[in-house]
MIZA-447816 format. One record per residue (C-alpha): x, y, z. Coordinates in nm, 3 decimals. Layout:
N
REC       c1       c2       c3
REC        X        Y        Z
...
This chain:
192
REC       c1       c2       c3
REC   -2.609    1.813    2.853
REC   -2.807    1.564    2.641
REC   -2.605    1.262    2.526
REC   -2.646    1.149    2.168
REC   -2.743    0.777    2.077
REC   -2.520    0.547    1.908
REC   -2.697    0.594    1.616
REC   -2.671    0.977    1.613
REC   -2.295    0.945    1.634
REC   -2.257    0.796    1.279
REC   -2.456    1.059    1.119
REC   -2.246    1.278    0.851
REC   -2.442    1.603    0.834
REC   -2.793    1.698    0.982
REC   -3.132    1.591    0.759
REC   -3.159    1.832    0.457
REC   -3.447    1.967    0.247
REC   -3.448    1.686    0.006
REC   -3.510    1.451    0.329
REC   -3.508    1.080    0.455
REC   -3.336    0.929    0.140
REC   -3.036    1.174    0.186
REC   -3.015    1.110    0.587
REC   -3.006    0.758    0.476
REC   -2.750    0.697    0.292
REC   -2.521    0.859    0.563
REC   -2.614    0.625    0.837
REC   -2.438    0.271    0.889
REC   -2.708    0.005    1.039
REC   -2.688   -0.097    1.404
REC   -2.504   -0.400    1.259
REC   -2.261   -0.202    1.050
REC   -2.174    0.030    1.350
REC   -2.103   -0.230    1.556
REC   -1.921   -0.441    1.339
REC   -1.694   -0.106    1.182
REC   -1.608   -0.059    1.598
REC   -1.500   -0.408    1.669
REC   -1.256   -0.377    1.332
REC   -1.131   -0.093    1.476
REC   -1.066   -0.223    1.811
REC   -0.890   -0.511    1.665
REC   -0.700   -0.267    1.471
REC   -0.554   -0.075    1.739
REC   -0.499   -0.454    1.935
REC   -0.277   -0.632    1.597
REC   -0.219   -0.330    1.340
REC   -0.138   -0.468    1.001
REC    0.199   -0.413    0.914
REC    0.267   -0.089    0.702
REC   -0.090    0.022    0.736
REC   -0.234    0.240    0.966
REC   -0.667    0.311    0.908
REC   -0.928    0.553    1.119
REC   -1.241    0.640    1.008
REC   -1.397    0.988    1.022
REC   -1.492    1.117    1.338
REC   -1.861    1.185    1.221
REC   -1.907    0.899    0.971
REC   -1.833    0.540    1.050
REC   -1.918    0.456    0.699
REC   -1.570    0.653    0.582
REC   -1.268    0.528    0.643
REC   -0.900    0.647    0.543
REC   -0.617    0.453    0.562
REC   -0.252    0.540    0.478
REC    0.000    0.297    0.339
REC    0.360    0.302    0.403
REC    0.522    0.084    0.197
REC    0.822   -0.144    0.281
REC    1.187   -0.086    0.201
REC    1.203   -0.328   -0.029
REC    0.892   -0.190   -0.293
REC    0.937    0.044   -0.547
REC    0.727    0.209   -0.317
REC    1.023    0.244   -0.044
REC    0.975    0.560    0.207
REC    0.588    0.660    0.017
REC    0.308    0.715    0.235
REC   -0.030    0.623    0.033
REC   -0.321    0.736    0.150
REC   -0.649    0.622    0.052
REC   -1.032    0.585    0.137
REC   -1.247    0.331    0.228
REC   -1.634    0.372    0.170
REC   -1.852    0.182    0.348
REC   -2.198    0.058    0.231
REC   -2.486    0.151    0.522
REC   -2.540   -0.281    0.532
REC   -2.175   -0.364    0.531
REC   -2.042   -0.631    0.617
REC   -2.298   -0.773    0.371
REC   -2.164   -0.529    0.086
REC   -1.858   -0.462   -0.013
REC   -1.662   -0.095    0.053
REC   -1.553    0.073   -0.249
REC   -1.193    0.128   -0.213
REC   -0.984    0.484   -0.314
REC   -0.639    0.598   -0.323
REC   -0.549    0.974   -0.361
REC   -0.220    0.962   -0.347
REC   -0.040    0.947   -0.696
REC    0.186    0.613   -0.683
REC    0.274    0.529   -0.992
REC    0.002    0.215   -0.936
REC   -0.318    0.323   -0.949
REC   -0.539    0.637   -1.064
REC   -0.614    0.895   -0.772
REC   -0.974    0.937   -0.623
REC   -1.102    0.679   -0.834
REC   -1.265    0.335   -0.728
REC   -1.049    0.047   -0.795
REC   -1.169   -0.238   -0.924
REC   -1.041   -0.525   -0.653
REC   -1.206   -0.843   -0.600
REC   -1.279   -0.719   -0.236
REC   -1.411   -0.406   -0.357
REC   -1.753   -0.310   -0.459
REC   -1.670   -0.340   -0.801
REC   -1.709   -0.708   -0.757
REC   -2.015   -0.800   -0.508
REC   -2.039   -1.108   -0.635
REC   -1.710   -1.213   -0.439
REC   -1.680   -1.034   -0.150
REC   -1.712   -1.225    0.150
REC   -1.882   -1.094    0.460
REC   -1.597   -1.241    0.700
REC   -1.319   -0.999    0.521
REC   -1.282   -0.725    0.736
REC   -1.085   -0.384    0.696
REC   -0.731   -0.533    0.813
REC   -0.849   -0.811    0.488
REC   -0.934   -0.516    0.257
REC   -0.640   -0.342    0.356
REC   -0.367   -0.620    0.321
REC   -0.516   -0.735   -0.015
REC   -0.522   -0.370   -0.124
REC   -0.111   -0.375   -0.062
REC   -0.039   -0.659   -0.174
REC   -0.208   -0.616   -0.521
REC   -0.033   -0.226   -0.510
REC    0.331   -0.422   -0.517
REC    0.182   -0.644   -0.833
REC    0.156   -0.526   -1.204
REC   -0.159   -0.689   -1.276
REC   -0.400   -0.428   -1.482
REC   -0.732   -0.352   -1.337
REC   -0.986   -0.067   -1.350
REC   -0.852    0.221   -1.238
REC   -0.451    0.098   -1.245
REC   -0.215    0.243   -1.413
REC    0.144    0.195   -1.559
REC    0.423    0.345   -1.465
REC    0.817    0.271   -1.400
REC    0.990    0.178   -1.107
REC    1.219    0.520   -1.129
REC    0.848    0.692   -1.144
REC    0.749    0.532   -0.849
REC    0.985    0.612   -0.679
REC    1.018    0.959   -0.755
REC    0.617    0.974   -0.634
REC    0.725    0.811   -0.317
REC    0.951    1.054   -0.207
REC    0.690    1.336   -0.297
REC    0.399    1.122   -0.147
REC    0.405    1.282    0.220
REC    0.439    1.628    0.112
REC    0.143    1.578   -0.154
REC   -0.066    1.452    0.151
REC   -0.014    1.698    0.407
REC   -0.185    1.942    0.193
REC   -0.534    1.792    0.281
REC   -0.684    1.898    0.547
REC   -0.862    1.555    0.609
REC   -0.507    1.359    0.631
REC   -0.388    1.634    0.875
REC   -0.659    1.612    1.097
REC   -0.697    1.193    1.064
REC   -0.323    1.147    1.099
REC   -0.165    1.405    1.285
REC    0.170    1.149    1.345
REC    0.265    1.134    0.947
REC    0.213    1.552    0.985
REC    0.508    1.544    1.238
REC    0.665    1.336    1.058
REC    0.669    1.521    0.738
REC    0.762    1.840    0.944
REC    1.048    1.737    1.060
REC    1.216    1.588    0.764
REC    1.149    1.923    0.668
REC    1.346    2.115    0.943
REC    1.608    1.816    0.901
């Protein structure tokens, strides 16, 4: 069998008819590979507490992450999950940063306007790394400071999306495949 090259690995879908600008923009750089590998290495050595984060299988540039908040939130017993979407040059740009689970915090599948986000180039700093994003992006969830792509809601609210926030994400086929775990988990609270 013929091995594929390091490079081939983070490639999303074959080249299309519209060409080499599509292929592109689905490939991370040598330096982004690398760099998205060692983050995840380190994730799997010192996981960040109530976070969990893969990337796709095909796409290094994609990550999704799933946030299970503390007891002592609002967010108590809610699984978030979210995605993370790499530029091909990070760690010299910024991801832009999603959540799709409704919480009561911030609007689903939209970018959110963070200051380590992409929404804000001008202060990201290339020594943040995905456990950074990820802990900022948690700690600014259990704030009630307004930003693009927040919204407002009450603490009875949020907690009534919490307890629906596991079922609501086992309906997506990516969650089910990326976290397989949480599936169990929801499964058999069910049979409970």
């Amino acid at each position: 069998t013929q091995r594929s090259s390091p490079r081939s690995r983070h490639r999303t879908r074959a080249p299309s008819a519209r060409g080499a600008a599509d292929t592109a923009s689905t490939m991370a750089t040598p330096i982004a590979a690398r760099r998205l590998q060692r983050e995840l290495a380190a994730l799997a050595r010192e996981p960040v507490p109530h976070i969990v984060a893969r990337p796709l299988e095909d796409n290094i540039l994609e990550w999704h992450y799933v946030i299970a908040a503390a007891a002592d939130t609002p967010y108590a017993g809610g699984h978030y999950h979210g995605r993370l979407r790499f530029p091909a040059d990070y760690p010299l740009r910024p991801p832009a940063v999603l959540m799709l689970t409704p919480s009561g915090r911030f609007k689903t599948n939209r970018r959110l306007c963070l200051s380590m986000s992409d929404f804000h180039p001008e202060s990201w700093n290339p020594m943040w790394s995905v456990a950074t994003i990820l802990t900022g992006l948690y700690s600014f969830m259990l704030e009630d400071a307004p930003t693009l792509g927040s919204v407002d809601a009450t603490a009875a609210q949020r907690r009534e999306l919490a307890a629906r926030s596991l079922a609501f994400n086992v309906r997506d086929d990516q969650f089910r495949r990326l976290f397989p775990e949480l599936v169990a988990e929801h499964d058999a609270r069910r049979e409970a």
